[in-house]
C-alpha positions as CSV (number, residue, x, y, z in Angstrom):
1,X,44.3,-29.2,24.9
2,X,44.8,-30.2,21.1
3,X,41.9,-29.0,18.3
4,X,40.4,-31.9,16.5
5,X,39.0,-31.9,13.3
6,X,35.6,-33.0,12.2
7,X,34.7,-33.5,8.9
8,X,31.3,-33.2,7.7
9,X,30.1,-35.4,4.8
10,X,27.4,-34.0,2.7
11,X,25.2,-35.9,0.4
12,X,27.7,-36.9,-2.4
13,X,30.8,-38.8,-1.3
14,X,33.6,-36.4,-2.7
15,X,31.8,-33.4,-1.0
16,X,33.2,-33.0,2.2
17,X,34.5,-29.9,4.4
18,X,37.3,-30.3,7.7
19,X,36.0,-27.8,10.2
20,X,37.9,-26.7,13.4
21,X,35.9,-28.9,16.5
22,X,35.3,-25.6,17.8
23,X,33.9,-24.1,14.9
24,X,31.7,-26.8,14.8
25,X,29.2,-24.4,17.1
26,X,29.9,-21.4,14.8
27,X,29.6,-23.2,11.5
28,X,25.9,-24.5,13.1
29,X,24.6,-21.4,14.3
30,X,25.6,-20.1,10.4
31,X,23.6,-23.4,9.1
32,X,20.1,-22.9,11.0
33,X,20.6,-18.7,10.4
34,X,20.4,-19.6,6.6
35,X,18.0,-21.9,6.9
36,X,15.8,-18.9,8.5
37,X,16.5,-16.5,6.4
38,X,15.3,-19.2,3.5
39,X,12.3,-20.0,5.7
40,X,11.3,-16.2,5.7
41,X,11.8,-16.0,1.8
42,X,9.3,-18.9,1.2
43,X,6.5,-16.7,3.1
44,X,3.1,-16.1,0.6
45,X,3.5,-12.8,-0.8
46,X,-0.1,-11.2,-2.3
47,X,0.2,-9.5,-5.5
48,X,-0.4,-6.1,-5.6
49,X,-3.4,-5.2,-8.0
50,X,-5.2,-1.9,-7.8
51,X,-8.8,-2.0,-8.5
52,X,-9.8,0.1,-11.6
53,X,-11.4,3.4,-11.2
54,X,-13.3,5.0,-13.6
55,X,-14.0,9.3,-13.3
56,X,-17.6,9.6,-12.6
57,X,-18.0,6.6,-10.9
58,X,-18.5,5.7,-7.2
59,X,-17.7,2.7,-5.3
60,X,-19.2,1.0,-2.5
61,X,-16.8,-1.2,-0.2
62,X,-15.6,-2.2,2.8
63,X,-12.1,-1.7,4.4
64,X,-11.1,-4.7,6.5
65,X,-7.7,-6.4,8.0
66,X,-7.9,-8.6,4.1
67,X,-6.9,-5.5,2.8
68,X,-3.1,-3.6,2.8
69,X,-1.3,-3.5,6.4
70,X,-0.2,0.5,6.7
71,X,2.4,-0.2,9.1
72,X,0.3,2.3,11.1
73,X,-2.6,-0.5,12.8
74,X,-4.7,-0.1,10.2
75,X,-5.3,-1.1,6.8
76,X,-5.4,0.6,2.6
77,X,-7.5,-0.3,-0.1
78,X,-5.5,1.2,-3.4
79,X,-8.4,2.2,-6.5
80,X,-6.5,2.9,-9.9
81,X,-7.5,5.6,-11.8
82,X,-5.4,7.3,-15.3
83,X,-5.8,11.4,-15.3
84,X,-4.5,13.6,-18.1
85,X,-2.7,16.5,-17.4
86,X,-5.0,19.5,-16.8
87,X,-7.9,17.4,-15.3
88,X,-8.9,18.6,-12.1
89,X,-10.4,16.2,-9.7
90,X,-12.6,16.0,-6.5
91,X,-12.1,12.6,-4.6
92,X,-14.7,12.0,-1.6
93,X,-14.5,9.5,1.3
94,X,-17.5,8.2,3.2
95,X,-18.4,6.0,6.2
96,X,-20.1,6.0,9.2
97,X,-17.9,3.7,10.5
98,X,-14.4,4.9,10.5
99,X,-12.3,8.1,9.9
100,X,-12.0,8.0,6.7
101,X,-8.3,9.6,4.9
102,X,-7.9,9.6,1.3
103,X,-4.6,9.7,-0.4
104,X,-3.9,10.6,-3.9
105,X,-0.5,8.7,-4.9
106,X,1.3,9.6,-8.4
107,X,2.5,6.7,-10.3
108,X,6.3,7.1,-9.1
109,X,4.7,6.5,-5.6
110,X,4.7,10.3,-4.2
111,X,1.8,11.4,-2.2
112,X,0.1,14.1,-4.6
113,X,-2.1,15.5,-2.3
114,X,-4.1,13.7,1.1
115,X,-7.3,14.4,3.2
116,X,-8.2,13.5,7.0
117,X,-11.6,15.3,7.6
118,X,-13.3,17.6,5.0
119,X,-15.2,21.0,5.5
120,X,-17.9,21.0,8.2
121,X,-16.5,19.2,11.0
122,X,-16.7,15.6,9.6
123,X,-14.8,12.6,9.9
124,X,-15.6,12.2,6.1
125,X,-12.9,13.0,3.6
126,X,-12.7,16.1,0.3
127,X,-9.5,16.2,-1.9
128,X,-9.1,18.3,-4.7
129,X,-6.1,18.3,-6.8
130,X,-5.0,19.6,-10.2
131,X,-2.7,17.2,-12.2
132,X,0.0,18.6,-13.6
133,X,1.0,15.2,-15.2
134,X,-0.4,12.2,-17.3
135,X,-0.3,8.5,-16.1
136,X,-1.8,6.5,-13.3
137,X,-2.4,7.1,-10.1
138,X,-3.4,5.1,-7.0
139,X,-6.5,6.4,-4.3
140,X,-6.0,4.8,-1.4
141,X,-9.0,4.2,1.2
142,X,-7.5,4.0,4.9
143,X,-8.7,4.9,8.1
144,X,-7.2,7.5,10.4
145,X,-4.5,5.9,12.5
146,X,-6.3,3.1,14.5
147,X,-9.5,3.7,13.7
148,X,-10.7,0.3,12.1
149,X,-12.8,-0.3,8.7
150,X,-16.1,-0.9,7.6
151,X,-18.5,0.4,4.9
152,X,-17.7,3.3,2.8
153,X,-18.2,5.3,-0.2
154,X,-15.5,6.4,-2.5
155,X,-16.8,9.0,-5.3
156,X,-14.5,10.7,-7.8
157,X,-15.8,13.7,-10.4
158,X,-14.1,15.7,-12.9
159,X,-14.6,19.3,-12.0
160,X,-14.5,21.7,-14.7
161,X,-14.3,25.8,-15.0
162,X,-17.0,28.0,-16.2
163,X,-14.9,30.4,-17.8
164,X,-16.2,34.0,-17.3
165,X,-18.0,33.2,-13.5
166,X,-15.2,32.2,-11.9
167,X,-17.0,29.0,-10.2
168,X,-16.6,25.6,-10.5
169,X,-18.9,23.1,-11.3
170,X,-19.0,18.9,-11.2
171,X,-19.3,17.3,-14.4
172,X,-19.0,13.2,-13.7
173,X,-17.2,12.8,-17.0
């Protein structure tokens, strides 16, 4: 049995290519794998924009499937917020509808410090953290694993030291 060629003529006449008749499958499979991968690049990507956070302030939002995928079944809302070295922060999570986790994420994209459930038994989140470096930094409002969306309060507050009484107290500035 003798191997023909086939030659291929593409859209301009002095383009053409000789390919081995039993390449011809190879050389096909190749053609619709690149047209794939091209397919896959053409997808709509969303553009990541934090929301702005102010110190002081607290939000009221809702976490649903429009927000970020997790990779985990659930789904992140990401709140931008600058700190200054020194400041010391409490970051609390709400809702009555979902276990709430709060994640505190520097701005080279380490996790600075996280929170499942806070003090008492709750489903609701408490982070504290001390920042030991200026810039921006994401808080990210997720549920815990599965555990859906819905409603919830996000509340962030400078906490400062009373020198001398060895307590803390909130000041929302």
């Amino acid at each position: 049995m003798r191997v023909r060629d086939l030659t291929l003529y593409l859209d301009k006449p002095q383009l053409w290519l000789k390919i081995p008749f039993l390449s011809l499958i190879g050389a096909i499979s190749f053609l619709a794998f690149s047209l794939n991968v091209v397919g896959a690049r053409a997808q709509v990507v969303r553009d990541y924009h934090p929301i702005p956070l102010v110190i002081g302030s607290q939000v009221k939002n809702t976490l649903s499937d429009k927000d970020i995928p997790t990779g985990q079944g659930g789904f992140a809302r990401d709140y931008i917020l600058n700190l200054k070295v020194g400041d010391q922060i409490l970051i609390e999570l709400k809702s009555d509808k979902f276990d709430t986790l709060v994640t505190l994420i520097g701005a080279n994209g380490t996790t600075v410090a996280e929170n499942d459930d806070g003090p008492g038994g709750t489903t609701d989140s408490l982070l504290f953290a001390r920042i030991v470096k200026s810039g921006n930094y994401v808080v990210r409002v997720s549920a815990f694993g599965k555990t859906g969306g819905g409603p919830f309060t996000l509340k962030v507050t400078r906490v400062i030291e009373e020198r001398g009484r060895g307590g803390t107290r909130e000041k929302g500035r």
